[in-house]
MIDOSE-1310 file (N, C-alpha, C; in nm, 2 decimals, decimal comma, always signed):
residues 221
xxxx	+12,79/+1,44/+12,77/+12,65/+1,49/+12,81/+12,60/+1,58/+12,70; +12,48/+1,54/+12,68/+12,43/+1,67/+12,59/+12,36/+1,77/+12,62; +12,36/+1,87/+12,48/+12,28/+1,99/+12,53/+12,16/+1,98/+12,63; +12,07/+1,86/+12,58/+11,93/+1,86/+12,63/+11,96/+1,81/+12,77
xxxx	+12,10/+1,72/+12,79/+12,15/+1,68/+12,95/+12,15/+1,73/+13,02; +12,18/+1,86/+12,96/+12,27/+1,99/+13,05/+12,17/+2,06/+13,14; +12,01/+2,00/+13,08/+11,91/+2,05/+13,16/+11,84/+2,19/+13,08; +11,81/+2,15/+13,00/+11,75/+2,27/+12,86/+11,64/+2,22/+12,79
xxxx	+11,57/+2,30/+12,70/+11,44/+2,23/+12,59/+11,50/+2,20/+12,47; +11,65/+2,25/+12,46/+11,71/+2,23/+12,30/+11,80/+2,13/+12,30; +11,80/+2,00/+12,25/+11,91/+1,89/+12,24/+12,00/+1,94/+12,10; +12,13/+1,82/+12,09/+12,21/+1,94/+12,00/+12,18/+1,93/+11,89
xxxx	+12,06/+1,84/+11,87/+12,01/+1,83/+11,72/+11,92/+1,94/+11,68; +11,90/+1,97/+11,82/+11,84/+2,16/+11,79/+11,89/+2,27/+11,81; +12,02/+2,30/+11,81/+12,10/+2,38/+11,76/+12,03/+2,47/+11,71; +12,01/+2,46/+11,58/+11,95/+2,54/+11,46/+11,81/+2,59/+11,52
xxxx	+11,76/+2,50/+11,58/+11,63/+2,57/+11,63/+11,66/+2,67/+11,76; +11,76/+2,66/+11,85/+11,78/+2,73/+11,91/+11,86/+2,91/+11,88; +11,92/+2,87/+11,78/+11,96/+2,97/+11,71/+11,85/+3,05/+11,62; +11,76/+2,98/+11,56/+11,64/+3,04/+11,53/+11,51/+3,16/+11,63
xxxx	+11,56/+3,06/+11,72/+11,48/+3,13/+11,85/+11,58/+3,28/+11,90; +11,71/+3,25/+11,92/+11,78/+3,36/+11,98/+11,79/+3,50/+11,88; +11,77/+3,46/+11,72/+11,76/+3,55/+11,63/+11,63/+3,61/+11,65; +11,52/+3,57/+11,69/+11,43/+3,63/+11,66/+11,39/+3,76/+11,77
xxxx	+11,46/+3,77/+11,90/+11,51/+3,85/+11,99/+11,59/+3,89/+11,97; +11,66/+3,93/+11,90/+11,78/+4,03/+11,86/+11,81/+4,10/+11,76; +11,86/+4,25/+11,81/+11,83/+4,32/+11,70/+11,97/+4,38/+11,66; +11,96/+4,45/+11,52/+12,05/+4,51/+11,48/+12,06/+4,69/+11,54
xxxx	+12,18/+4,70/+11,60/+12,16/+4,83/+11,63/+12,22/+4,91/+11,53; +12,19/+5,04/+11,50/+12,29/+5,12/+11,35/+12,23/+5,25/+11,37; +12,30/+5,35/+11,31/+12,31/+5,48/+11,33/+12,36/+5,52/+11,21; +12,27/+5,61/+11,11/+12,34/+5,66/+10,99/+12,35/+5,55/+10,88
xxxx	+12,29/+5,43/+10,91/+12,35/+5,30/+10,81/+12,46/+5,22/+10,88; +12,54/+5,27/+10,98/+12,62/+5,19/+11,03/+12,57/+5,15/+11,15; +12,64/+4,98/+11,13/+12,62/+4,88/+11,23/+12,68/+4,93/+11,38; +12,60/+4,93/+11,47/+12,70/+4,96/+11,60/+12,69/+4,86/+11,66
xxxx	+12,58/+4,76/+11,69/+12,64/+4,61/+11,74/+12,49/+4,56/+11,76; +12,44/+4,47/+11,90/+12,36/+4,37/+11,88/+12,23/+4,47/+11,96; +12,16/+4,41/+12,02/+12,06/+4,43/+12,12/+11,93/+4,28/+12,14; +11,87/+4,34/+12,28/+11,78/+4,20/+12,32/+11,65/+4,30/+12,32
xxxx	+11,58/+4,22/+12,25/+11,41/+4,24/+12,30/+11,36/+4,24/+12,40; +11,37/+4,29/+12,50/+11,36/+4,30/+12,62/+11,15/+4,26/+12,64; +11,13/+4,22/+12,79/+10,99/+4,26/+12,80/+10,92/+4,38/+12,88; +10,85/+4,46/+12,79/+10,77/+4,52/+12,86/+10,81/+4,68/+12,73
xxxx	+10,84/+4,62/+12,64/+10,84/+4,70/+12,48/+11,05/+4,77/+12,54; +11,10/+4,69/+12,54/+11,27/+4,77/+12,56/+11,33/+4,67/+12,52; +11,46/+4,75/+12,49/+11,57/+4,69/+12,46/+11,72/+4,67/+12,53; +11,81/+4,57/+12,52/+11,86/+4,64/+12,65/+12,00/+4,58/+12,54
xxxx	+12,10/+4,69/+12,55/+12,23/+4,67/+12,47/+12,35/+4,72/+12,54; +12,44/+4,72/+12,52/+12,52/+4,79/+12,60/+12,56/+4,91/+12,57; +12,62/+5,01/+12,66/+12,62/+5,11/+12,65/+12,75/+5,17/+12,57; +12,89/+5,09/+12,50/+12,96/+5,15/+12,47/+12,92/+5,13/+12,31
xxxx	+12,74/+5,07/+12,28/+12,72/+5,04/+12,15/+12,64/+5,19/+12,10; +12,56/+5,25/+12,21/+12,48/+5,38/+12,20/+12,58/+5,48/+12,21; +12,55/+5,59/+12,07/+12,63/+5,73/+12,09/+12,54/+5,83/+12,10; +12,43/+5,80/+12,06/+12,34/+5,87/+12,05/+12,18/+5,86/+12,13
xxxx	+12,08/+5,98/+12,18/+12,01/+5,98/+12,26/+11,91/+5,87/+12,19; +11,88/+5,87/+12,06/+11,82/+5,81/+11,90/+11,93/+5,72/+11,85; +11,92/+5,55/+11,86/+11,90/+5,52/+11,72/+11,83/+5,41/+11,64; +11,86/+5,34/+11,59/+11,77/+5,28/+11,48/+11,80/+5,12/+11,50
xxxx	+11,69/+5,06/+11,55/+11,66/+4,92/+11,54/+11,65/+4,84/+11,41; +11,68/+4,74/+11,35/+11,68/+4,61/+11,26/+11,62/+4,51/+11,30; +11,48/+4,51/+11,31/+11,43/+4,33/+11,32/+11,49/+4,20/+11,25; +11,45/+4,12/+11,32/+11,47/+3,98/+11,21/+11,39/+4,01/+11,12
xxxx	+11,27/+4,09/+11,09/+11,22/+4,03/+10,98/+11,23/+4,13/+10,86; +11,33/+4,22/+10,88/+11,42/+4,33/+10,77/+11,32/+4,50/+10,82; +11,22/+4,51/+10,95/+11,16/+4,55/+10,97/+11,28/+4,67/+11,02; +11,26/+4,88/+11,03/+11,35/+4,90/+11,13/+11,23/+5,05/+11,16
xxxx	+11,29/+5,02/+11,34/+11,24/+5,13/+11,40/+11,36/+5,24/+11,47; +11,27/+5,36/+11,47/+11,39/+5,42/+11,61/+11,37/+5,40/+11,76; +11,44/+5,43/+11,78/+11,47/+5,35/+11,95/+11,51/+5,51/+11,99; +11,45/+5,54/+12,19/+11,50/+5,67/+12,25/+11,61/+5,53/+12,33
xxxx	+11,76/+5,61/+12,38/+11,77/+5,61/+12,49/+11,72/+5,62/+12,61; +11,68/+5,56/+12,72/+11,66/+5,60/+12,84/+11,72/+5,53/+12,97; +11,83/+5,49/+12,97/+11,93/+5,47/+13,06/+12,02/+5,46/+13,02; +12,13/+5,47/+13,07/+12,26/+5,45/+13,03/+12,39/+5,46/+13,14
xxxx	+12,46/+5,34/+13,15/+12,52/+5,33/+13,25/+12,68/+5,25/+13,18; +12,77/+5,36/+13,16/+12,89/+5,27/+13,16/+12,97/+5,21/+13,21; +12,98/+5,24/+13,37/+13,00/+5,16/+13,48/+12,97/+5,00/+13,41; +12,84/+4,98/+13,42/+12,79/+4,82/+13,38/+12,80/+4,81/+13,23
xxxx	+12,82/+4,90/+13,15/+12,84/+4,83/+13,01/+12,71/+4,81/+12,96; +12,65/+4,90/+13,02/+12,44/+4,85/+12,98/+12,37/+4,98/+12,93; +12,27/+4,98/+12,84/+12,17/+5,10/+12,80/+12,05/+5,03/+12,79; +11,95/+5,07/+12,83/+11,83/+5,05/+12,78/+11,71/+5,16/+12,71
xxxx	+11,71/+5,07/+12,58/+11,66/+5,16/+12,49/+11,45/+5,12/+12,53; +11,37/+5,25/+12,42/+11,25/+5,22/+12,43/+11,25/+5,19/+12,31; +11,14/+5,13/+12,29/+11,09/+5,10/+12,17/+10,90/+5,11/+12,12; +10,90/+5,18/+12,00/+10,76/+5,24/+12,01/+10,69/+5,07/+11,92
xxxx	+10,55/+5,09/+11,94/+10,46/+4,93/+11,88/+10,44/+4,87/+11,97; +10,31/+4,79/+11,94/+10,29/+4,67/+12,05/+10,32/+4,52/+11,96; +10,33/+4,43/+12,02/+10,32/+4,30/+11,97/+10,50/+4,23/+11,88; +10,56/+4,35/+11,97/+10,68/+4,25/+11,95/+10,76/+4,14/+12,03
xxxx	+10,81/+4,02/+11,98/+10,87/+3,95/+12,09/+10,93/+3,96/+12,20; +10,97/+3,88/+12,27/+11,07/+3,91/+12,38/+11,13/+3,81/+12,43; +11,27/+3,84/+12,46/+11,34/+3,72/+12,49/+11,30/+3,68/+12,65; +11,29/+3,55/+12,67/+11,27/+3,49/+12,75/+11,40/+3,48/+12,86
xxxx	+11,41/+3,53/+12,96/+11,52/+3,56/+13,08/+11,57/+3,43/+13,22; +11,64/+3,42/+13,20/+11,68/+3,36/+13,30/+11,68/+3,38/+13,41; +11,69/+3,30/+13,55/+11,69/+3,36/+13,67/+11,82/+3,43/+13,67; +11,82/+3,53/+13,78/+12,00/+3,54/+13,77/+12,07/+3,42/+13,88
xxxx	+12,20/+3,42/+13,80/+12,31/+3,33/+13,90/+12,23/+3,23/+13,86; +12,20/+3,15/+13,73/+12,21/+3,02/+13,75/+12,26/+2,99/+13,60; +12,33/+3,01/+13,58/+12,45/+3,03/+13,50/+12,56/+2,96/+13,55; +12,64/+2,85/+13,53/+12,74/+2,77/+13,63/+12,85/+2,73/+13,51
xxxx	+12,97/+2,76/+13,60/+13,10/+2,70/+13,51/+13,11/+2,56/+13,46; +13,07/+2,53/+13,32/+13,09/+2,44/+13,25/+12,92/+2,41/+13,19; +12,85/+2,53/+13,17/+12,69/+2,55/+13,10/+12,72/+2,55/+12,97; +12,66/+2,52/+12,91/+12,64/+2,52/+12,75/+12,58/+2,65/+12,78
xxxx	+12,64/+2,71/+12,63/+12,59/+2,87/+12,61/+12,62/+2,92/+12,50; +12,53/+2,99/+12,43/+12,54/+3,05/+12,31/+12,55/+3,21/+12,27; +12,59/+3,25/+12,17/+12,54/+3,41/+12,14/+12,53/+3,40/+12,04; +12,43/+3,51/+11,96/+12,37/+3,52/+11,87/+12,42/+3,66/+11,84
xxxx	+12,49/+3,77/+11,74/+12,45/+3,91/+11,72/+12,47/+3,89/+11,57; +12,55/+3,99/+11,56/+12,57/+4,05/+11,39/+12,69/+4,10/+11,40; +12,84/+3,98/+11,38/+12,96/+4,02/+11,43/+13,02/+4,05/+11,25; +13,09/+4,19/+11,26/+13,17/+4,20/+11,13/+13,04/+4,27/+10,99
xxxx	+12,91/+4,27/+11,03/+12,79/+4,29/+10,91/+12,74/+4,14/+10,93; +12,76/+4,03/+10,97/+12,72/+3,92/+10,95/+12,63/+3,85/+11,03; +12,50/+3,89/+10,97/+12,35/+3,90/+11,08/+12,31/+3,76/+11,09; +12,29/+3,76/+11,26/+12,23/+3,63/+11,33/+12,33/+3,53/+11,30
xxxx	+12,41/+3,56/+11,29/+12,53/+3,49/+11,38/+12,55/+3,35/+11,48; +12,59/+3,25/+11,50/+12,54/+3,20/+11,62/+12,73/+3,13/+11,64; +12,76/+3,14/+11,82/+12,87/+3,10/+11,87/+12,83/+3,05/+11,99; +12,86/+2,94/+12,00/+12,84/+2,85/+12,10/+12,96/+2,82/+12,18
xxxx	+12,97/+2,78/+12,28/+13,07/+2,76/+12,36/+13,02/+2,68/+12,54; +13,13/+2,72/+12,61/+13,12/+2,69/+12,72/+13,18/+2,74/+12,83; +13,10/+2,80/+12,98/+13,16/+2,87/+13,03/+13,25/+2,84/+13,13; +13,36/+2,92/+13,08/+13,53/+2,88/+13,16/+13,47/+2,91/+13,32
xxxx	+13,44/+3,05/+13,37/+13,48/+3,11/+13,48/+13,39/+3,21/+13,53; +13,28/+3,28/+13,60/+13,23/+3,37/+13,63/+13,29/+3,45/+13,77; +13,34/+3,55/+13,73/+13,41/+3,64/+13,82/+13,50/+3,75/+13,72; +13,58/+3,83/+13,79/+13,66/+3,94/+13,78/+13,79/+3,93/+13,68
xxxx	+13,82/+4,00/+13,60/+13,92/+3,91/+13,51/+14,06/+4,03/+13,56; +14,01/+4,07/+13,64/+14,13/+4,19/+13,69/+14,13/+4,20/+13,84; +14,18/+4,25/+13,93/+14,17/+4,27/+14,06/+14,07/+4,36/+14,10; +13,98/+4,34/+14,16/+13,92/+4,46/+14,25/+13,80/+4,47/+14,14
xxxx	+13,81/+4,39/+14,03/+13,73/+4,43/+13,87/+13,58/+4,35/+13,93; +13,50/+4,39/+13,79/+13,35/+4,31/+13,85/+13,30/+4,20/+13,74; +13,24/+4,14/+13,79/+13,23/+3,98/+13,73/+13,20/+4,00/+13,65; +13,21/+3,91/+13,55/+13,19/+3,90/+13,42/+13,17/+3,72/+13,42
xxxx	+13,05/+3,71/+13,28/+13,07/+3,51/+13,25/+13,14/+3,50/+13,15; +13,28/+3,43/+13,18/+13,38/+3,39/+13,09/+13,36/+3,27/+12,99; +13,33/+3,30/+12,87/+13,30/+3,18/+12,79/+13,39/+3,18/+12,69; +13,40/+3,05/+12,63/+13,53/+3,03/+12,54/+13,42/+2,99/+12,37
xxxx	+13,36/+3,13/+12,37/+13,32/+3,14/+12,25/+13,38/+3,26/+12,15; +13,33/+3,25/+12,05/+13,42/+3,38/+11,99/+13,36/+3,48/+11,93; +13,34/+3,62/+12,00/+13,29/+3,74/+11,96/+13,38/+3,82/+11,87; +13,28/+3,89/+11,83/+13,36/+3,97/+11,72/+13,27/+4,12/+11,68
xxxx	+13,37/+4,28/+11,63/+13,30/+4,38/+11,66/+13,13/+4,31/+11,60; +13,00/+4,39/+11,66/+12,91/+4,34/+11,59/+12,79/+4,29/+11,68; +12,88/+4,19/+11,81/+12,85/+4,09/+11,88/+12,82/+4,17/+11,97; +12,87/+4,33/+12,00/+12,82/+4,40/+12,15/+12,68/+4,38/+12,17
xxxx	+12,63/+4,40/+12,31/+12,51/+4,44/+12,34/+12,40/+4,26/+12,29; +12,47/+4,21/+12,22/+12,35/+4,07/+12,19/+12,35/+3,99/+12,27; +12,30/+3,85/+12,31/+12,18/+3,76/+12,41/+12,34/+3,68/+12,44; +12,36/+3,64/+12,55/+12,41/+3,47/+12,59/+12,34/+3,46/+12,64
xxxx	+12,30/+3,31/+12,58/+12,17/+3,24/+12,65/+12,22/+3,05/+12,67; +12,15/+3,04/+12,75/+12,16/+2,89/+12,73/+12,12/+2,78/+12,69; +12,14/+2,67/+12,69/+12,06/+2,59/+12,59/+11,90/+2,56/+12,57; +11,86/+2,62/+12,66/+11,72/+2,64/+12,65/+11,64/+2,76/+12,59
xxxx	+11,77/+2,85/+12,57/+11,71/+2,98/+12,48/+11,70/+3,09/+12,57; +11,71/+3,07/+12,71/+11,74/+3,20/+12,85/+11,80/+3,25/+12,84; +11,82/+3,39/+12,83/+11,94/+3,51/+12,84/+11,98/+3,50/+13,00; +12,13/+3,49/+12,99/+12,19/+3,43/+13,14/+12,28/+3,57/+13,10
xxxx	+12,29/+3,66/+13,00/+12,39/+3,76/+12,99/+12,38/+3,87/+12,90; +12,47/+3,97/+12,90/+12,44/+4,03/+12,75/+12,60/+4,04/+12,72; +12,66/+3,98/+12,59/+12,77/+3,98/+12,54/+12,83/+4,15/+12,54; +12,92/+4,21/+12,59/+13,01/+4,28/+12,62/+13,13/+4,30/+12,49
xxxx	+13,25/+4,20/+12,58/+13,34/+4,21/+12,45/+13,42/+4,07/+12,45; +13,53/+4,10/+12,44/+13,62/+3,99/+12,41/+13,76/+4,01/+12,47; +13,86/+3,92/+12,56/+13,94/+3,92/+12,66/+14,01/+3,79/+12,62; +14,09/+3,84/+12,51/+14,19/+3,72/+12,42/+14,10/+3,65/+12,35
xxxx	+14,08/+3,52/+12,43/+14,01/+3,43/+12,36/+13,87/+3,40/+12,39; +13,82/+3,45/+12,55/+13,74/+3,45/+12,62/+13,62/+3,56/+12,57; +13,49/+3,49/+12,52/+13,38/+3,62/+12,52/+13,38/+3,65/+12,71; +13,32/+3,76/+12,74/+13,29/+3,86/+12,84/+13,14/+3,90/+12,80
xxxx	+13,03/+3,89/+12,92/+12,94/+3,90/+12,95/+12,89/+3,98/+13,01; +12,78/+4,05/+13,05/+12,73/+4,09/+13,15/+12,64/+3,99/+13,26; +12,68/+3,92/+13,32/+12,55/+3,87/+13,39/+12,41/+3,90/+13,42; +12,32/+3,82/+13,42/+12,18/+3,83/+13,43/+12,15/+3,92/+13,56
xxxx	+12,23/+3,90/+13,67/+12,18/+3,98/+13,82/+12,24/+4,10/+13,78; +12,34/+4,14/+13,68/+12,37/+4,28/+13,69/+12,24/+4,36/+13,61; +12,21/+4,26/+13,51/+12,10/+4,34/+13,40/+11,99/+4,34/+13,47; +11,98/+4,24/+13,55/+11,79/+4,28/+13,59/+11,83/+4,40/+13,68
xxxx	+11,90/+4,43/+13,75/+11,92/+4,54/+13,86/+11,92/+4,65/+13,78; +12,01/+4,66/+13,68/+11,98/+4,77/+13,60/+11,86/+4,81/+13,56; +11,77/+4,74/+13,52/+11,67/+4,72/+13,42/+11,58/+4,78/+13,54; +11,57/+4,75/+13,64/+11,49/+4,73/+13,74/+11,53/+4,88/+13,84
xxxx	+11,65/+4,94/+13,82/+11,68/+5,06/+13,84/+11,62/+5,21/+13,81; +11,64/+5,17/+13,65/+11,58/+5,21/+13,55/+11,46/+5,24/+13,55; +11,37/+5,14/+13,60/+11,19/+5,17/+13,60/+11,20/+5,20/+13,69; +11,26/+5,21/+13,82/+11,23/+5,27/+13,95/+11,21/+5,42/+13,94
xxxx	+11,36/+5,44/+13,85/+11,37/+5,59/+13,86/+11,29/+5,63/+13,73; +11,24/+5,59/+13,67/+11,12/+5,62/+13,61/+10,96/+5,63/+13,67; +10,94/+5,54/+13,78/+10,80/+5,60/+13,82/+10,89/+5,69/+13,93; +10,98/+5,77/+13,95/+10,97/+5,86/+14,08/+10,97/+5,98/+13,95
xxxx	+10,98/+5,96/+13,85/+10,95/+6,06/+13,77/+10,86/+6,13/+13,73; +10,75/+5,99/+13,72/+10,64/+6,03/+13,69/+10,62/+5,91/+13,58; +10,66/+5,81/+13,56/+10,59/+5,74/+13,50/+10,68/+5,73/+13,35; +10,73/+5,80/+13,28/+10,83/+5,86/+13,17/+10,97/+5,84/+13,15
xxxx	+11,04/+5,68/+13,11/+11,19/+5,63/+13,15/+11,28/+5,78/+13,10; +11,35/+5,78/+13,19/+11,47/+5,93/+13,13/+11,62/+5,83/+13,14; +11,64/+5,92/+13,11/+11,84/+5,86/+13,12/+11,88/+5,86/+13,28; +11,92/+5,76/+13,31/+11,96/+5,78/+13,51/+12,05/+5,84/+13,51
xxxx	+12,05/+5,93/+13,62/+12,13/+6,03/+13,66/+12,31/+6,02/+13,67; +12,38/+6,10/+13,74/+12,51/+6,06/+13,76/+12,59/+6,00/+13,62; +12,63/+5,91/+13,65/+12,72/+5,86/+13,58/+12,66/+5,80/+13,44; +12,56/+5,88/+13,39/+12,48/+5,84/+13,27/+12,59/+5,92/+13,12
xxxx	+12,61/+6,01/+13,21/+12,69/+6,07/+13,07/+12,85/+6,06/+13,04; +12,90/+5,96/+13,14/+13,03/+6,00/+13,10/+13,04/+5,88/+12,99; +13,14/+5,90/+12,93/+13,21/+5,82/+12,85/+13,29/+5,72/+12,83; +13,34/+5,61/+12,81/+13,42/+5,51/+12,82/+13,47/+5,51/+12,67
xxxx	+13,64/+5,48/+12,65/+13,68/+5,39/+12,52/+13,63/+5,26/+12,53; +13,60/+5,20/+12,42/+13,56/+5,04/+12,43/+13,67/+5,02/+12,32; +13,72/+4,92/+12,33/+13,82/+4,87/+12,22/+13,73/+4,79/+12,13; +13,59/+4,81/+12,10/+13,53/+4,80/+12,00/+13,50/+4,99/+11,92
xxxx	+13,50/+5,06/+11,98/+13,43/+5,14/+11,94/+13,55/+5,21/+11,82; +13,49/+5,33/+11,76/+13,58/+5,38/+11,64/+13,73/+5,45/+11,67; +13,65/+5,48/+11,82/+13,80/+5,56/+11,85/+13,95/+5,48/+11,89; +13,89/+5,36/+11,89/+14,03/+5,24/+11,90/+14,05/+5,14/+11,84
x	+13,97/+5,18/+11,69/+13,98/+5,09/+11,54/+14,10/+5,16/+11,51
């Protein structure tokens, strides 16, 4: 069966065009000149990366097109492995979202980041398993693609170009995901407690500031 079988707009002879598309929603995140990992173009001017990639309230976006802005924090949750950054300008793209949960074991699916310095990237695979990879743990989509530091915070999408996740980390051999119903809830959290603010996205409360090791980050290189 092929990609375009699988029920998508990209057959596998568009690969390359699908990978063209997922670059153009994804950004490079960096702080100081260093790479800290991927991010998605979010709609409605945000970005949404994960949270063990932000150290800082500030930092600095990389376009595809060598363009770079700064980005505020304004959520941040390490429980979910998610941040959503702002982004100042009008008229930039946005990745195109999938419903959540329709993501199924044995999807064609791709990622796109900037793993090792090595921008727009693309790793394709297929998903093993959506669930818990620990006891009591919370789901994750298990794909047998291969991430690497770089890849945090970037798109799995599927063969049509839908972000069905945001790449996380890596569990042996298995990329780890966030799923689409955890990110819209976030995302959707996030604006909530932004209009009881007044309109103005802040960082969500509670458990916004604690900390997590990521076995990507520096302190477990």
């Amino acid at each position: 069966m092929s990609v375009r079988d699988a029920g998508s707009g990209f057959g596998l002879a568009d690969i390359a065009a699908l990978a063209e598309h997922l670059r153009g929603v994804t950004v490079e995140v960096t702080d100081g000149g260093e790479l800290l990992g991927s991010g998605v173009l979010w709609p409605a001017g945000r970005v949404v990366t994960n949270a063990h990639v932000v150290r800082r309230p500030e930092v600095s976006l990389r376009l595809v097109d060598g363009r770079s802005v700064r980005a505020r924090v304004v959520a941040h949750d390490p429980d979910v492995d998610l941040a959503l950054l702002d982004i100042p300008g009008p008229g930039l793209p946005a990745a195109t979202l999938a419903e959540p949960d329709t993501v199924r074991v044995g999807s064609f699916v791709a990622a796109v980041g900037h793993p090792l310095g090595v921008r727009g990237a693309l790793s394709t695979g297929i998903v093993c398993a959506i669930g818990p990879i620990e006891r009591n743990g919370r789901a994750w989509i298990q794909a047998d693609l291969h991430l690497a530091p770089g890849n945090s915070g970037g798109p799995l999408a599927d063969a049509a170009g839908h972000v069905v996740g945001i790449n996380s980390r890596a569990a042996g051999p298995l990329a780890l995901a966030v799923p689409m119903s955890v990110v819209a809830h976030f995302v959707q959290a996030a604006r909530a407690c932004a209009w009881r603010m007044g309109g103005a996205l802040r960082p969500l409360p509670a458990r916004a500031r604690r900390r997590r090791r990521s076995p990507w980050s520096p302190a477990a290189r």
